[in-house]
PDB file of N, CA, C and O in Angstrom:
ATOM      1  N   UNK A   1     124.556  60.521-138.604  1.00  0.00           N
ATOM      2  CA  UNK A   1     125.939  60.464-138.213  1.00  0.00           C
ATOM      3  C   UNK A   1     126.811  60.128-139.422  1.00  0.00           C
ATOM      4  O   UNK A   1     127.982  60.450-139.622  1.00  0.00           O
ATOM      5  N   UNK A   2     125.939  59.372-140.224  1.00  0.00           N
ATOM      6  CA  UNK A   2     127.133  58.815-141.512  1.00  0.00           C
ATOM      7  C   UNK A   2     127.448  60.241-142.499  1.00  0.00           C
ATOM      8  O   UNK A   2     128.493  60.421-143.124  1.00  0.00           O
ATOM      9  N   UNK A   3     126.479  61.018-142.468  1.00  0.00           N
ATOM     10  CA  UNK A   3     126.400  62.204-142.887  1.00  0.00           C
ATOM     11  C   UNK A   3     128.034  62.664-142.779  1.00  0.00           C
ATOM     12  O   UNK A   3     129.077  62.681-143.432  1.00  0.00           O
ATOM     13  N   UNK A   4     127.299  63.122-141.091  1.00  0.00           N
ATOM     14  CA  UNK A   4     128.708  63.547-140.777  1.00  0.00           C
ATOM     15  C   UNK A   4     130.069  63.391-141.133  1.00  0.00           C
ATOM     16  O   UNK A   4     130.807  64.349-141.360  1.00  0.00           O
ATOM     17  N   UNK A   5     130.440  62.137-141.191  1.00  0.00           N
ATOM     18  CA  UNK A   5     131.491  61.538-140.908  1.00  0.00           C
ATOM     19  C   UNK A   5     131.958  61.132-142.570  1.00  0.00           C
ATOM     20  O   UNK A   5     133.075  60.757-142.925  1.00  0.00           O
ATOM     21  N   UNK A   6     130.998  61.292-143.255  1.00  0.00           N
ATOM     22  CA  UNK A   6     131.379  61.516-145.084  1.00  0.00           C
ATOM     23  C   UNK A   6     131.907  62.470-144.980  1.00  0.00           C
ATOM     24  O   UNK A   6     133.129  62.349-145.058  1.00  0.00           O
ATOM     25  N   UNK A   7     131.336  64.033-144.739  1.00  0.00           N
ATOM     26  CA  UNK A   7     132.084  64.746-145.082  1.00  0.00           C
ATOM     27  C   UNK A   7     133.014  65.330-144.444  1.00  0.00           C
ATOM     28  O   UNK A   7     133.395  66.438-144.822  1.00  0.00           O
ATOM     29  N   UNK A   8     133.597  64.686-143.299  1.00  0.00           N
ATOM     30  CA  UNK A   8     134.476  64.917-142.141  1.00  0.00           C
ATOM     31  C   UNK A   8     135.674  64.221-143.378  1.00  0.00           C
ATOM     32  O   UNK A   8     136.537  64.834-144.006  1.00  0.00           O
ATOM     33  N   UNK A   9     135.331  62.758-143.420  1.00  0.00           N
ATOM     34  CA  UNK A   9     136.423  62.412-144.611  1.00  0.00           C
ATOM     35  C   UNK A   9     136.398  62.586-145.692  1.00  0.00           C
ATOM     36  O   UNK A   9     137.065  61.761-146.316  1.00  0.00           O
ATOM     37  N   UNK A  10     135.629  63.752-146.624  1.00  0.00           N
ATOM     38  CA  UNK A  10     135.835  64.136-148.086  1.00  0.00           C
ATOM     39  C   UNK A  10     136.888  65.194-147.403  1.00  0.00           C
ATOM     40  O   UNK A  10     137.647  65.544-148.307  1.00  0.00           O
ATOM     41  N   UNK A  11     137.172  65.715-146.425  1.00  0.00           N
ATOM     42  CA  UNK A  11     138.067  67.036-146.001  1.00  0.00           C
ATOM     43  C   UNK A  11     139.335  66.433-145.431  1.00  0.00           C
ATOM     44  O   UNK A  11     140.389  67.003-145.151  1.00  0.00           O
ATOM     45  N   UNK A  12     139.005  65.158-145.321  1.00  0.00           N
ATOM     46  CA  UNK A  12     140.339  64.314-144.947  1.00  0.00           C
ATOM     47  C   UNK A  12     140.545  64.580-143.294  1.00  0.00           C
ATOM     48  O   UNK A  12     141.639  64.097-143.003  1.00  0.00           O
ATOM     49  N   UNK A  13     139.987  65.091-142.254  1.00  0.00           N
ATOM     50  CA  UNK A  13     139.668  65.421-141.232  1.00  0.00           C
ATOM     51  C   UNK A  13     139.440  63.557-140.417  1.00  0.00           C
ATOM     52  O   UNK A  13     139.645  63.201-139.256  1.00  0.00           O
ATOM     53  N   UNK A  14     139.064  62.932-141.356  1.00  0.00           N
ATOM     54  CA  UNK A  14     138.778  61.335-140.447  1.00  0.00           C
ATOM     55  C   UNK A  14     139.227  60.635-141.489  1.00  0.00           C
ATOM     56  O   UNK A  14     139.644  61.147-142.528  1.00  0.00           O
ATOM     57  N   UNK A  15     139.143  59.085-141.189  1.00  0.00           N
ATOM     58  CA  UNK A  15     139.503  58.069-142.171  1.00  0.00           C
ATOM     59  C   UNK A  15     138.704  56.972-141.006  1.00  0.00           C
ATOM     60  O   UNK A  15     138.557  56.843-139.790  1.00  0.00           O
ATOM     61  N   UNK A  16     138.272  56.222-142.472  1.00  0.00           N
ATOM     62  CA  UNK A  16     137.079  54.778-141.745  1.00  0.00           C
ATOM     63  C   UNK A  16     137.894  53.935-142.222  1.00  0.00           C
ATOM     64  O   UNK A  16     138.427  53.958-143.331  1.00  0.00           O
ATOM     65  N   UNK A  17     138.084  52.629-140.794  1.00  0.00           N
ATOM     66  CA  UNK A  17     138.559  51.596-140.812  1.00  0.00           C
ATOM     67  C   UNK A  17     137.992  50.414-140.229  1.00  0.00           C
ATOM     68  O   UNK A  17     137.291  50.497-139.221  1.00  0.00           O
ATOM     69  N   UNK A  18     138.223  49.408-140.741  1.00  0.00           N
ATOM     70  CA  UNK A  18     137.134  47.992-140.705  1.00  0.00           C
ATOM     71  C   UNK A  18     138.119  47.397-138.817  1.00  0.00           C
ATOM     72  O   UNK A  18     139.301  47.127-138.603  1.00  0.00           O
ATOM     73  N   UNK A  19     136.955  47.422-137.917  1.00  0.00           N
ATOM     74  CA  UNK A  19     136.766  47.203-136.799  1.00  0.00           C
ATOM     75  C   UNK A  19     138.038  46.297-136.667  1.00  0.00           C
ATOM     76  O   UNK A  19     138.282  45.490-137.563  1.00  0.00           O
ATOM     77  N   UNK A  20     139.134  46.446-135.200  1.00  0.00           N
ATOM     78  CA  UNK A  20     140.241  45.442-135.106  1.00  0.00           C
ATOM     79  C   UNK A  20     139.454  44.067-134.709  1.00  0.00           C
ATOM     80  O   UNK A  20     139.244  43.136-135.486  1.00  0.00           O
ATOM     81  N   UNK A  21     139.064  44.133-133.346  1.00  0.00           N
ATOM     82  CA  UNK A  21     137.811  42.997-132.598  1.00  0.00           C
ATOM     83  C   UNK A  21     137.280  42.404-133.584  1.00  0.00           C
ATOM     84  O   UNK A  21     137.541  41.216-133.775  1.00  0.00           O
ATOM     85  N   UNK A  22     136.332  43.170-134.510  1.00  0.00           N
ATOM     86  CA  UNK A  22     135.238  43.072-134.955  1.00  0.00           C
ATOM     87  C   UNK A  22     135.138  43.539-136.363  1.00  0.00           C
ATOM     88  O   UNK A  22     134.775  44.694-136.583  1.00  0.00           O
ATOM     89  N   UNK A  23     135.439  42.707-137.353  1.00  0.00           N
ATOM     90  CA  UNK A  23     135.053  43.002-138.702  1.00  0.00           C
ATOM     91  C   UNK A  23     133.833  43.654-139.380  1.00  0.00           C
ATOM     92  O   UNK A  23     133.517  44.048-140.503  1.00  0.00           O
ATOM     93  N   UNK A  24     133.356  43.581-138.263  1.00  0.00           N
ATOM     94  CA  UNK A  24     131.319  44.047-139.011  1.00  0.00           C
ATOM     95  C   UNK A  24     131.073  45.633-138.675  1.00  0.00           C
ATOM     96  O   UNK A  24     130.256  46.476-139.044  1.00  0.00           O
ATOM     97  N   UNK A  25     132.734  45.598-137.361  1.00  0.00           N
ATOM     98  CA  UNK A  25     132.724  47.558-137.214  1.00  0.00           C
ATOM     99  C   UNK A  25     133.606  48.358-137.703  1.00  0.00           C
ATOM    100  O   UNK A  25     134.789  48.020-137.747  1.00  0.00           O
ATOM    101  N   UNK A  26     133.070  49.860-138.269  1.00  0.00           N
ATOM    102  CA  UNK A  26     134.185  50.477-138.618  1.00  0.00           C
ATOM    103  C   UNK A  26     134.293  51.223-137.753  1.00  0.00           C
ATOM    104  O   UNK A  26     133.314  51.642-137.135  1.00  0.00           O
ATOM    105  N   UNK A  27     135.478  51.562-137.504  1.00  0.00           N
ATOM    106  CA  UNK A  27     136.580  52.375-136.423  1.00  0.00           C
ATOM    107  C   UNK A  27     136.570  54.004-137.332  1.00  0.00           C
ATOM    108  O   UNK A  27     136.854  54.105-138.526  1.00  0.00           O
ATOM    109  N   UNK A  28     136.162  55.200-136.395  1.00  0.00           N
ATOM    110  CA  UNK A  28     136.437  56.528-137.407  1.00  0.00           C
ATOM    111  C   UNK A  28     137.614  57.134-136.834  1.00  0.00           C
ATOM    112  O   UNK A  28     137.441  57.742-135.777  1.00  0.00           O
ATOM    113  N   UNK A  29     138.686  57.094-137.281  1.00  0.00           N
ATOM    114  CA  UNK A  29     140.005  57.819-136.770  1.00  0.00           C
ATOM    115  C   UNK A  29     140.121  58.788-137.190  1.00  0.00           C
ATOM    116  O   UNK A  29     139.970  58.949-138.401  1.00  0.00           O
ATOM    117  N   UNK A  30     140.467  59.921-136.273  1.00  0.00           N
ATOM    118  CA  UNK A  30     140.998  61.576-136.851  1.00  0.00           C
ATOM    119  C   UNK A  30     142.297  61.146-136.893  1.00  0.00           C
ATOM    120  O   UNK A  30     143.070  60.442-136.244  1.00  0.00           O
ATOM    121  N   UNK A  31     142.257  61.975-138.123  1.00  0.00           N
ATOM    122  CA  UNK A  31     143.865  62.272-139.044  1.00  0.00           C
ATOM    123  C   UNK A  31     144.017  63.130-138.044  1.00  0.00           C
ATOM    124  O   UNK A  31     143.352  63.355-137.033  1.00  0.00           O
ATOM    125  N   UNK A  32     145.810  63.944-138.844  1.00  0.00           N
ATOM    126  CA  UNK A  32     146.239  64.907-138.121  1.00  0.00           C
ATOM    127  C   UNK A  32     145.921  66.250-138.180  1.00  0.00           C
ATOM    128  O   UNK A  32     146.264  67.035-137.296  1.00  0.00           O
ATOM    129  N   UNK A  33     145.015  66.708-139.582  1.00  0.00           N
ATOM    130  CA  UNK A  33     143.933  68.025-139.771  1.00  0.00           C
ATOM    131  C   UNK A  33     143.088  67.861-139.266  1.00  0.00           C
ATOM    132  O   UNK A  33     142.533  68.924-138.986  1.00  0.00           O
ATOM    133  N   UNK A  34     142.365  66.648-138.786  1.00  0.00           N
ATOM    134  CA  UNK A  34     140.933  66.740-137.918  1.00  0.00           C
ATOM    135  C   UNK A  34     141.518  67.166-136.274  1.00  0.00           C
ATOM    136  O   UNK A  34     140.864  67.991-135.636  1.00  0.00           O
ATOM    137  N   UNK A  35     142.528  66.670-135.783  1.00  0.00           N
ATOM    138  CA  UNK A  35     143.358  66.893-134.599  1.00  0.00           C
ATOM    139  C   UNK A  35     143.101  68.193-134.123  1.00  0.00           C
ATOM    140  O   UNK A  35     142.642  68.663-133.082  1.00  0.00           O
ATOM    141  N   UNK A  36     143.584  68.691-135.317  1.00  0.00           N
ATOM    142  CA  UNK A  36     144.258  70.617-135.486  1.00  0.00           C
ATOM    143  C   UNK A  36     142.950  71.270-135.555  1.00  0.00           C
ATOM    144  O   UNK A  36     142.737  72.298-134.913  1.00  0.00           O
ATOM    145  N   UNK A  37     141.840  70.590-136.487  1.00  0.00           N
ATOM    146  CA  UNK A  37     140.560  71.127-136.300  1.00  0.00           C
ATOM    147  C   UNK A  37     139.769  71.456-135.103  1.00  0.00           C
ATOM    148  O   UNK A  37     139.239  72.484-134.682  1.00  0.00           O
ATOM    149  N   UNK A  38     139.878  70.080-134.642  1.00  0.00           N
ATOM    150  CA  UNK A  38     139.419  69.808-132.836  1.00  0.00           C
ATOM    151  C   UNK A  38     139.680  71.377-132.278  1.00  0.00           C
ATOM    152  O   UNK A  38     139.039  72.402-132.050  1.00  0.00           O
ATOM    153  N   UNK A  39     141.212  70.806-132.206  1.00  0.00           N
ATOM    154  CA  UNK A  39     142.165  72.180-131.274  1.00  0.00           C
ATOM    155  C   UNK A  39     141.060  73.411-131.348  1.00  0.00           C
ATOM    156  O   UNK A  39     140.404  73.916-130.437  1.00  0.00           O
ATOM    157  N   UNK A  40     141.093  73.722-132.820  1.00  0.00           N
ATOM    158  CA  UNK A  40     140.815  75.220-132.909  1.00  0.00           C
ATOM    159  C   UNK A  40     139.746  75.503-132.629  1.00  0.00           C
ATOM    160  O   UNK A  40     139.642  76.625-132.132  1.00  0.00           O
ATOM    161  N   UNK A  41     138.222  74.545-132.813  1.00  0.00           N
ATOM    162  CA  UNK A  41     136.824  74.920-132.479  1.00  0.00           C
ATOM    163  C   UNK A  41     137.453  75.036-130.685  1.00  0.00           C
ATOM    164  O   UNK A  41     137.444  76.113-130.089  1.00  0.00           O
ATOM    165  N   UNK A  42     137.840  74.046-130.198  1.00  0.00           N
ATOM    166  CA  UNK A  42     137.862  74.090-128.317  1.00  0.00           C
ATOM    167  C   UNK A  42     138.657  75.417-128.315  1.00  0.00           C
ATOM    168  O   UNK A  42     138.256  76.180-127.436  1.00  0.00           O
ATOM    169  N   UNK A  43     139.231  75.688-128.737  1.00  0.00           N
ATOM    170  CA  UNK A  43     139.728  76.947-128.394  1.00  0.00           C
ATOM    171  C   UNK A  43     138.958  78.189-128.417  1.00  0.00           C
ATOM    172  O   UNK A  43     138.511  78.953-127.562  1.00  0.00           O
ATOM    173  N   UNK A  44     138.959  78.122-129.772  1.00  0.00           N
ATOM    174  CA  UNK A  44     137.621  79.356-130.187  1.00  0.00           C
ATOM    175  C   UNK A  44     136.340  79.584-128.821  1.00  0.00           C
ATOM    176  O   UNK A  44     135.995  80.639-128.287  1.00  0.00           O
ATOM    177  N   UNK A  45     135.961  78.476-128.613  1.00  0.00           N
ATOM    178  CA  UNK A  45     134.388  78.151-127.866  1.00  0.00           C
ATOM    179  C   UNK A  45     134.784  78.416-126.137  1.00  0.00           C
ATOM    180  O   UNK A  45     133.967  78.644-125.244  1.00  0.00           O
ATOM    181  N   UNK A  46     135.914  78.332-126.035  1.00  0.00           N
ATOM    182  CA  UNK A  46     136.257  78.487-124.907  1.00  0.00           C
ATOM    183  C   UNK A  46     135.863  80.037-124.030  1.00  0.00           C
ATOM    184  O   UNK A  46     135.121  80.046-123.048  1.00  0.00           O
ATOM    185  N   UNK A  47     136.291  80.856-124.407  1.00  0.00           N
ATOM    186  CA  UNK A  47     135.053  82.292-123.825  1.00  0.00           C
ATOM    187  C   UNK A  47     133.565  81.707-123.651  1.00  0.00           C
ATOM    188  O   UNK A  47     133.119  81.694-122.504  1.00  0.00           O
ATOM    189  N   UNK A  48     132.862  81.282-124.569  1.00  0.00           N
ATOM    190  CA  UNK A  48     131.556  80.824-124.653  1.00  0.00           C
ATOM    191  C   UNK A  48     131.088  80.052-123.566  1.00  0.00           C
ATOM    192  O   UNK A  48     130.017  80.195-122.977  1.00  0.00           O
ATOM    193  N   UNK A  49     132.369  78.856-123.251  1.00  0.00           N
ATOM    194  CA  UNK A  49     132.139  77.902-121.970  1.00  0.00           C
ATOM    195  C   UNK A  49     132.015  78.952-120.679  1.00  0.00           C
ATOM    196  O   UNK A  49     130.989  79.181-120.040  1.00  0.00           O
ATOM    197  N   UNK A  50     133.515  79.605-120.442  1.00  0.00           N
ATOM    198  CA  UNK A  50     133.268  80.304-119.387  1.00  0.00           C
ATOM    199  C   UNK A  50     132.412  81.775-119.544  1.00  0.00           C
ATOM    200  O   UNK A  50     133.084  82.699-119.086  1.00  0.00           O
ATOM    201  N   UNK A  51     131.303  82.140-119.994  1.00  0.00           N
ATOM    202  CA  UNK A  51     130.642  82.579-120.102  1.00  0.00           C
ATOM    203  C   UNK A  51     129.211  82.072-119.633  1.00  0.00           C
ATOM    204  O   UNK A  51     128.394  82.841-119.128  1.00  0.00           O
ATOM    205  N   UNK A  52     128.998  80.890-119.812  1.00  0.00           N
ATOM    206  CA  UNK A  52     127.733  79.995-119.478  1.00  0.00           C
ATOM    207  C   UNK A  52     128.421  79.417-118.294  1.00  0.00           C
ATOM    208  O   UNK A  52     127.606  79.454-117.372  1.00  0.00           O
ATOM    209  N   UNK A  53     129.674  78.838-117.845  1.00  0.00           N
ATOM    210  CA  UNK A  53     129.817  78.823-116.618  1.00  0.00           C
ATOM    211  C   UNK A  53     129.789  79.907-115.261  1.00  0.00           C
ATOM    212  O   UNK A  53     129.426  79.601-114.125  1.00  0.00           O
ATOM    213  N   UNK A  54     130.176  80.973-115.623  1.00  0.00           N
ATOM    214  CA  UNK A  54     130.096  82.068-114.673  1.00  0.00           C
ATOM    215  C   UNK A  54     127.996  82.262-114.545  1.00  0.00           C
ATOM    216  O   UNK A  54     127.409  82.550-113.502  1.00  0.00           O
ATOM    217  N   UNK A  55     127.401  82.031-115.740  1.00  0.00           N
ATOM    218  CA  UNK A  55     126.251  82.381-115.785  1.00  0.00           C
ATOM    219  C   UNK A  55     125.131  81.244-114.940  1.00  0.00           C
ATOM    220  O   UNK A  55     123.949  81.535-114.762  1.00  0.00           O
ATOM    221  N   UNK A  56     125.811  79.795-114.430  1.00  0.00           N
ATOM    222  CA  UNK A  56     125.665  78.696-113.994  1.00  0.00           C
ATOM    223  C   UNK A  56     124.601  78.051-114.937  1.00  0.00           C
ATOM    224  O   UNK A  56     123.618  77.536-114.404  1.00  0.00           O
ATOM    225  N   UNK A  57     124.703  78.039-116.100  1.00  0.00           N
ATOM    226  CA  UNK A  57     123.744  77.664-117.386  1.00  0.00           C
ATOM    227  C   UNK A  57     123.829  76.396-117.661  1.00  0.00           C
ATOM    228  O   UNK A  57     122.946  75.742-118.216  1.00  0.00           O
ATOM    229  N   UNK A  58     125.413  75.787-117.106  1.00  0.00           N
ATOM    230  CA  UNK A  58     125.802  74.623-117.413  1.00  0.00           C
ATOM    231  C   UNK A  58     126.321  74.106-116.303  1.00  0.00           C
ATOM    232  O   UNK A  58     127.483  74.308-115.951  1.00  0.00           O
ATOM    233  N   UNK A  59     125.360  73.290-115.578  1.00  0.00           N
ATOM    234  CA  UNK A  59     125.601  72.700-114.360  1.00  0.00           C
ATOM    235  C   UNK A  59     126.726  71.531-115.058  1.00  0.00           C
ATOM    236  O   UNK A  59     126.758  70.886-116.106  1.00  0.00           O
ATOM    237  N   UNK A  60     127.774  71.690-113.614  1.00  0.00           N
ATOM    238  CA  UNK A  60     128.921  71.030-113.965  1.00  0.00           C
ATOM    239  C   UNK A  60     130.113  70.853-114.864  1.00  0.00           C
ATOM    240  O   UNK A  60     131.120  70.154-114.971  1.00  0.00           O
ATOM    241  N   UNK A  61     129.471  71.869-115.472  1.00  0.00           N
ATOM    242  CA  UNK A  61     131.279  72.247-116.749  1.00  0.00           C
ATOM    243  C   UNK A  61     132.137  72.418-115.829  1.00  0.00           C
ATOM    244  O   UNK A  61     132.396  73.505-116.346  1.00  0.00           O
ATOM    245  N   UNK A  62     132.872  72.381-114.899  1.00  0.00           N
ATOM    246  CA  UNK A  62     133.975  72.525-114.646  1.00  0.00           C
ATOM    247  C   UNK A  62     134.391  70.713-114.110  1.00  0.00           C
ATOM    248  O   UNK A  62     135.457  70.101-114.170  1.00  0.00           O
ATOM    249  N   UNK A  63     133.445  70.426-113.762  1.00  0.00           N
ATOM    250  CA  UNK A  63     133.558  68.915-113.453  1.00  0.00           C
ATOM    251  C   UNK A  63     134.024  68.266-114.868  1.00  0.00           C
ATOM    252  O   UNK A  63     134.909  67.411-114.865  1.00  0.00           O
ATOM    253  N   UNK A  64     133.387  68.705-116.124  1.00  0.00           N
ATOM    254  CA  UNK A  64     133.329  67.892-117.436  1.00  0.00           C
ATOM    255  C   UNK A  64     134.917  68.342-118.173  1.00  0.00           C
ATOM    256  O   UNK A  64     135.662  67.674-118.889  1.00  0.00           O
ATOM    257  N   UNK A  65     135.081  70.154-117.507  1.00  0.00           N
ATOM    258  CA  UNK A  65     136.398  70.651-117.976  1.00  0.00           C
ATOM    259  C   UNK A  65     137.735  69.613-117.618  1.00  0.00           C
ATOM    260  O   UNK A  65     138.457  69.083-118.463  1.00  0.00           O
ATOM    261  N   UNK A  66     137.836  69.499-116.350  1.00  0.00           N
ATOM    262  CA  UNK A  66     138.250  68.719-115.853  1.00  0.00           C
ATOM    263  C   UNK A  66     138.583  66.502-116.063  1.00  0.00           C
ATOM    264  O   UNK A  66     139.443  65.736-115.629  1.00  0.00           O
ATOM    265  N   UNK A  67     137.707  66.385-116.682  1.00  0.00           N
ATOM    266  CA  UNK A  67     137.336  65.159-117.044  1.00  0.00           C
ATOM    267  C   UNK A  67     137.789  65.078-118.762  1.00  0.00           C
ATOM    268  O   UNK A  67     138.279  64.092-119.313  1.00  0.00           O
ATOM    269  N   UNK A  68     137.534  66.144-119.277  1.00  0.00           N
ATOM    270  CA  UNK A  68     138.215  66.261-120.827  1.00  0.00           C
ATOM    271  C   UNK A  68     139.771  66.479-120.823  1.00  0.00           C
ATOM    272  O   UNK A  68     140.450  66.169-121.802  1.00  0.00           O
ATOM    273  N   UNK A  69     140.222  66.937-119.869  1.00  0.00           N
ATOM    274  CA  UNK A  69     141.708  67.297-119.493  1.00  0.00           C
ATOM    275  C   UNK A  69     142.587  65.919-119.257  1.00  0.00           C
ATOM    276  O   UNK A  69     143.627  65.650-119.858  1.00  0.00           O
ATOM    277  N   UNK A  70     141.952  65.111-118.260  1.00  0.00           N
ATOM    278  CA  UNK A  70     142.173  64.404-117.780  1.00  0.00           C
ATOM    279  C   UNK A  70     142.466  63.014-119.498  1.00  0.00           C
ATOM    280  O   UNK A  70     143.352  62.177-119.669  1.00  0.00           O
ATOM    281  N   UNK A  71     141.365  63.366-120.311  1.00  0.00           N
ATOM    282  CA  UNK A  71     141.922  62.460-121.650  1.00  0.00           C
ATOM    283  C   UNK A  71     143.182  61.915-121.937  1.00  0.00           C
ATOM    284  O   UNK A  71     144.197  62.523-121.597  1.00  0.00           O
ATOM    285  N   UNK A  72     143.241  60.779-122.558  1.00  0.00           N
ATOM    286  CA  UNK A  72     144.978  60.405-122.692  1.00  0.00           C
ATOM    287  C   UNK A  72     144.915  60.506-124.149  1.00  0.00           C
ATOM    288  O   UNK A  72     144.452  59.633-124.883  1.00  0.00           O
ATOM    289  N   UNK A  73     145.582  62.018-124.655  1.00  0.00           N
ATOM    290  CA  UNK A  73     145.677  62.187-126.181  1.00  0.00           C
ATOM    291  C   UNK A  73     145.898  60.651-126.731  1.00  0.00           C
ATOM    292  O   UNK A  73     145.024  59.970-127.267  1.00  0.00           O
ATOM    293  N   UNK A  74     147.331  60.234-126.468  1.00  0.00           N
ATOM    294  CA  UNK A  74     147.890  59.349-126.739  1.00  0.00           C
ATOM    295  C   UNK A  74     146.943  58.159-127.402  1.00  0.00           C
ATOM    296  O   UNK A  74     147.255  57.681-128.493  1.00  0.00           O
ATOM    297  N   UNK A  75     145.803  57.720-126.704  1.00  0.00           N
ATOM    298  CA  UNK A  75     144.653  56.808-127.592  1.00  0.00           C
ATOM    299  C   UNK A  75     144.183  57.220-128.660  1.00  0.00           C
ATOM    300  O   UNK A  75     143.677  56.351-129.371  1.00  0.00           O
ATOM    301  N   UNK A  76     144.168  58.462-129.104  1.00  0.00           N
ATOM    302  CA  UNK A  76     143.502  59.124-130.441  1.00  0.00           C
ATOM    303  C   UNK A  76     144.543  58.257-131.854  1.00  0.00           C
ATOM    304  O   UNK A  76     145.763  58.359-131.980  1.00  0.00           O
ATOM    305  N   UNK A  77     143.865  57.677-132.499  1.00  0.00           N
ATOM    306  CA  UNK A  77     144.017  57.031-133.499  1.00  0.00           C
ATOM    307  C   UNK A  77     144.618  58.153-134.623  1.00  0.00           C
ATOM    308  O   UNK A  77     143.835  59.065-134.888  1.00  0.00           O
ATOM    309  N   UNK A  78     145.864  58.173-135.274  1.00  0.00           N
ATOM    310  CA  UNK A  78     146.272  59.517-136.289  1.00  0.00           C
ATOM    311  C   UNK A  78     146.587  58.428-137.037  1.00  0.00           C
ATOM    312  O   UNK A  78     146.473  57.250-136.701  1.00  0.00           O
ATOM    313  N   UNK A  79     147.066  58.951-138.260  1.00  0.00           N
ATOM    314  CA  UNK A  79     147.392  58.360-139.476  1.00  0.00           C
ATOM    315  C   UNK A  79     146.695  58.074-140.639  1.00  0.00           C
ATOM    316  O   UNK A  79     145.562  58.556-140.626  1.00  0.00           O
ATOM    317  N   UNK A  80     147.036  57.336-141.834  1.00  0.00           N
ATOM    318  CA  UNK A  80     145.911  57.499-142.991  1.00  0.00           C
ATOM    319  C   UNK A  80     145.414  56.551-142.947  1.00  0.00           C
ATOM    320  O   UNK A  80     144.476  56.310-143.707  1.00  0.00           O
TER     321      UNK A  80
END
């Protein structure tokens, strides 16, 4: 995961911050290019979903569609 999340922030896509609660955690916040990134893979992949949903491949994607919708952008951590 740390993998990940290096090179999520060499692209500036995240930024690591030392835990509010908890000093011993770091917090990974998407910037506002990781945001825009998000956007575009869910978009893109979206045929793909309803493709494996019509195919019933993925029990309950519309339950999970639904439940990702339901998200409150507003908690997503932006800034540097």
């Amino acid at each position: 995961m740390a993998v990940l999340v290096d090179r999520c922030e060499q692209q500036s896509l995240v930024v690591r911050r030392q835990g509010r609660e908890d000093r011993r955690q770091i917090e990974v916040h998407l910037l506002e290019e990781g945001m825009s990134r998000v956007t575009q893979i869910a978009e893109a992949h979206q045929p793909e979903l309803r493709h494996l949903q019509a195919h019933h491949w993925l029990a309950g994607i519309s339950s999970l569609n639904a439940e990702l919708k339901k998200c409150d952008i507003a908690n997503i951590h932006y800034g540097s």
